[in-house]
DRENSE-633797 format. One record per residue (C-alpha): residue in three letters; chain; x, y, z; residue number from 0. Coordinates in pm, 1 decimal. Each point is the difference from the previous one (the first is absolute). Example, Ala and Ser with C-alpha at 12.3 -4.5 7.8 and 13.67 -1.06 7.14 Angstrom:
! DRENSE-633797
{"ALA"; "A"; {1230.0; -450.0; 780.0}; 0} {"SER"; "A"; {137.0; 344.0; -66.0}; 1} 
//
This chain:
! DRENSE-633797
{"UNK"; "A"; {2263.6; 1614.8; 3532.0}; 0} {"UNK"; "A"; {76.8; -351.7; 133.9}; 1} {"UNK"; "A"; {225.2; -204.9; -142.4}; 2} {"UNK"; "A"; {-319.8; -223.7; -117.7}; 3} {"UNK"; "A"; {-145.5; 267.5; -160.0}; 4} {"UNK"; "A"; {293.0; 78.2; -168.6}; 5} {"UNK"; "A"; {63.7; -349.4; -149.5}; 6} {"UNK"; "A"; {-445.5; 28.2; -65.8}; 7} {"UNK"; "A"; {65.7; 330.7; -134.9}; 8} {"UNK"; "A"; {305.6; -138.8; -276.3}; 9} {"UNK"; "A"; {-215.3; -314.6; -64.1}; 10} {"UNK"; "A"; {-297.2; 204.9; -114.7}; 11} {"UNK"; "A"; {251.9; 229.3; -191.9}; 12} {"UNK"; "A"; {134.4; -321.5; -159.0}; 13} {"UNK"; "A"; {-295.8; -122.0; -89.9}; 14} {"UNK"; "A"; {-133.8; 313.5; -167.5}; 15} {"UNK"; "A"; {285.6; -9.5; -172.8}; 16} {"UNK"; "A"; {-18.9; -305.2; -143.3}; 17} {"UNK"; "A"; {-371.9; 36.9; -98.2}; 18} {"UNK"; "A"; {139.2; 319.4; -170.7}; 19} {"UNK"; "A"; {259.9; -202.7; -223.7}; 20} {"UNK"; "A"; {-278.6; -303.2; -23.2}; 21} {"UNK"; "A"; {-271.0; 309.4; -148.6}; 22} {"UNK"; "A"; {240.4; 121.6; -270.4}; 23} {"UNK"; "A"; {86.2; -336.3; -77.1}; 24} {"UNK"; "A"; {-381.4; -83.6; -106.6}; 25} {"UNK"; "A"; {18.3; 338.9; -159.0}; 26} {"UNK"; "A"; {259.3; -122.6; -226.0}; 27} {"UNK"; "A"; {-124.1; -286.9; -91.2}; 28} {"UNK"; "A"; {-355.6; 159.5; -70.2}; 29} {"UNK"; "A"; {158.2; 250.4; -229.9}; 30} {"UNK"; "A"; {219.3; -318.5; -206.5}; 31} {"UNK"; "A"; {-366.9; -195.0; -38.3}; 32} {"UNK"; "A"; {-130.7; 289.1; -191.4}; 33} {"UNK"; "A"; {287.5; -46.2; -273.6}; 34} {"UNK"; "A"; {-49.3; -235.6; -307.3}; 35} {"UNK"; "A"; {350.3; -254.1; 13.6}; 36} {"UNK"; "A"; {23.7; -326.1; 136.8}; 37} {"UNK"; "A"; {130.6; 101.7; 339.1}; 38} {"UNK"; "A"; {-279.4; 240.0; 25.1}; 39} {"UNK"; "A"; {-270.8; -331.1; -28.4}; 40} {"UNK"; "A"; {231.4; -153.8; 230.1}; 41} {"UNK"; "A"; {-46.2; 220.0; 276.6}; 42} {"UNK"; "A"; {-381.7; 97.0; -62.1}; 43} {"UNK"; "A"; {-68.5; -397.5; 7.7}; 44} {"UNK"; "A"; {159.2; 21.1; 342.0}; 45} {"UNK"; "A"; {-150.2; 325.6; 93.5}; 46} {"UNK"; "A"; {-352.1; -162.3; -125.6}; 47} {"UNK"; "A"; {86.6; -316.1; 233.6}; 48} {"UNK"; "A"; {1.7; 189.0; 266.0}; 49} {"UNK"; "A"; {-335.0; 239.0; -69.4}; 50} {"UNK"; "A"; {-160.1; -318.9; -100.0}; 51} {"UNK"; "A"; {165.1; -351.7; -29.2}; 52} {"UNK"; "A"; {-331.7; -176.6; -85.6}; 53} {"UNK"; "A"; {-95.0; 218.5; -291.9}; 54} {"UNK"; "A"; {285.8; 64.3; -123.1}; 55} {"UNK"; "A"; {168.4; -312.6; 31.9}; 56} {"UNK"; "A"; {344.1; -72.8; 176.9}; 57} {"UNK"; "A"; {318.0; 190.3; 15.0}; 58} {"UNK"; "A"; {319.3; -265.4; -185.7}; 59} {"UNK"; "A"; {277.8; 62.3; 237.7}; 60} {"UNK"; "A"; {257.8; -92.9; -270.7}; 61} {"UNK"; "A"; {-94.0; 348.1; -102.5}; 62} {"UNK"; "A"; {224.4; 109.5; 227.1}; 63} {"UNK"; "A"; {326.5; -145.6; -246.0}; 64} {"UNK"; "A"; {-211.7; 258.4; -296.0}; 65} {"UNK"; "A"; {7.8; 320.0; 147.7}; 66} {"UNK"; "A"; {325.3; 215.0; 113.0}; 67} {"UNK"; "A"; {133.0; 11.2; 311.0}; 68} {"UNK"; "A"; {-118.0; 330.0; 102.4}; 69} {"UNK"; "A"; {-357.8; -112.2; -93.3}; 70} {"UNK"; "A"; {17.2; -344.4; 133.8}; 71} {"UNK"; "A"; {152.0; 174.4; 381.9}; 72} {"UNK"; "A"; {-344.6; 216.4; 3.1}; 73} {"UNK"; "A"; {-179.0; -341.8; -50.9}; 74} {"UNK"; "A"; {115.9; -120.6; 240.0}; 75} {"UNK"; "A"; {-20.4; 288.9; 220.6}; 76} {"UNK"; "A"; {-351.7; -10.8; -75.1}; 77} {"UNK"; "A"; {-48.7; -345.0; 125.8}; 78} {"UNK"; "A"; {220.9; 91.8; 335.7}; 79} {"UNK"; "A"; {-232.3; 280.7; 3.5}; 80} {"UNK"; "A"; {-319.2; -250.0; -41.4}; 81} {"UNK"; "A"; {86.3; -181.5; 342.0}; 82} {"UNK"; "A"; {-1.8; 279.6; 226.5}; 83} {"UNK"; "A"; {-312.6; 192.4; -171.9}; 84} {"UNK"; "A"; {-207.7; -242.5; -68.7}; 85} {"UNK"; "A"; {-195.3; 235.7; -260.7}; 86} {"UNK"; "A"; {-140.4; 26.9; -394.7}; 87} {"UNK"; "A"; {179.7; 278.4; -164.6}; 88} {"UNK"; "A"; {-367.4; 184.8; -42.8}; 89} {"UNK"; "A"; {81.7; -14.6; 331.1}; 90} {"UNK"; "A"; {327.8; 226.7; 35.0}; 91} {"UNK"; "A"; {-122.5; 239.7; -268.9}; 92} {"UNK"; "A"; {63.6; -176.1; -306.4}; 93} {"UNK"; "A"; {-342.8; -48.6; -98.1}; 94} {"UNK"; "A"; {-9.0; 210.1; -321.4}; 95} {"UNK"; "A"; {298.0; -129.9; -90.1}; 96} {"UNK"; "A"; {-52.0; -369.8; 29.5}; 97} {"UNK"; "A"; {-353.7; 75.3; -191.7}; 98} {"UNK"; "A"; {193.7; 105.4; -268.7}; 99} {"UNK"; "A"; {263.3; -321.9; -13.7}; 100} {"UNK"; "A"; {-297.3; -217.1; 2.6}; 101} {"UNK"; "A"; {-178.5; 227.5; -301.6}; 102} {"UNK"; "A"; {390.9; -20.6; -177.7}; 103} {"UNK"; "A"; {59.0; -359.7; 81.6}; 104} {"UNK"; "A"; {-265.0; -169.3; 38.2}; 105} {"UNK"; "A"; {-351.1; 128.0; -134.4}; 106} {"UNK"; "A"; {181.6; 45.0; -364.8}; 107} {"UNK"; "A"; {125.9; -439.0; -2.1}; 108} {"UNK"; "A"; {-412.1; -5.1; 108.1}; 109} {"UNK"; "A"; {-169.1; 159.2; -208.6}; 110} {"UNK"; "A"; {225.7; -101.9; -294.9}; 111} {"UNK"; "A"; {59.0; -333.4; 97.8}; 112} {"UNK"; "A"; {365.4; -7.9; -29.1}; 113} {"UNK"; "A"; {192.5; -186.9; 226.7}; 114} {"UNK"; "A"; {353.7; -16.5; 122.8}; 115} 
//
């Protein structure tokens, strides 16, 4: 192996790497959305930015200062993750689970008009 493909050969090893750390990240945060306290509405509104901004209105990045520290790192993870990928999360797997944020989250302030 050449040195080039060597330093190729780490890069790519990085990089899967970091997508690895970036997927269990999202995983995270997918499983705190599905929760019922105010951190877990946090991070489904941000999760819900992200699967749809338009419907399901903005993500309020003073958020951040309402969440713990653990919680708000994966956020942001997340968004690092964002740049690179480029993706929905239906579109790393997380279909079925971002389905059921929205149904939590969302679909029960529609149907009952409640807002918050």
């Amino acid at each position: 192996m050449t040195g080039k493909e060597m330093i190729e050969s780490s890069a790519n090893t990085g990089a899967a790497e970091r997508r690895e750390a970036w997927m269990q990240s999202v995983a995270r945060l997918m499983r705190i959305a599905m929760g019922d306290t105010g951190q877990c509405r946090r991070v489904a509104d941000f999760l819900l930015a992200w699967h749809n901004a338009e419907e399901n209105g903005g993500f309020d990045p003073t958020d951040f200062w309402n969440v713990d520290a653990a919680i708000a790192e994966d956020m942001l993870t997340a968004l690092r993750f964002l740049l690179t990928e480029n993706r929905y999360p239906g579109d790393l797997g997380f279909q079925k689970e971002i389905d059921r944020i929205w149904e939590l989250w969302t679909a029960s302030k529609r149907s009952s008009g409640r807002s918050s």
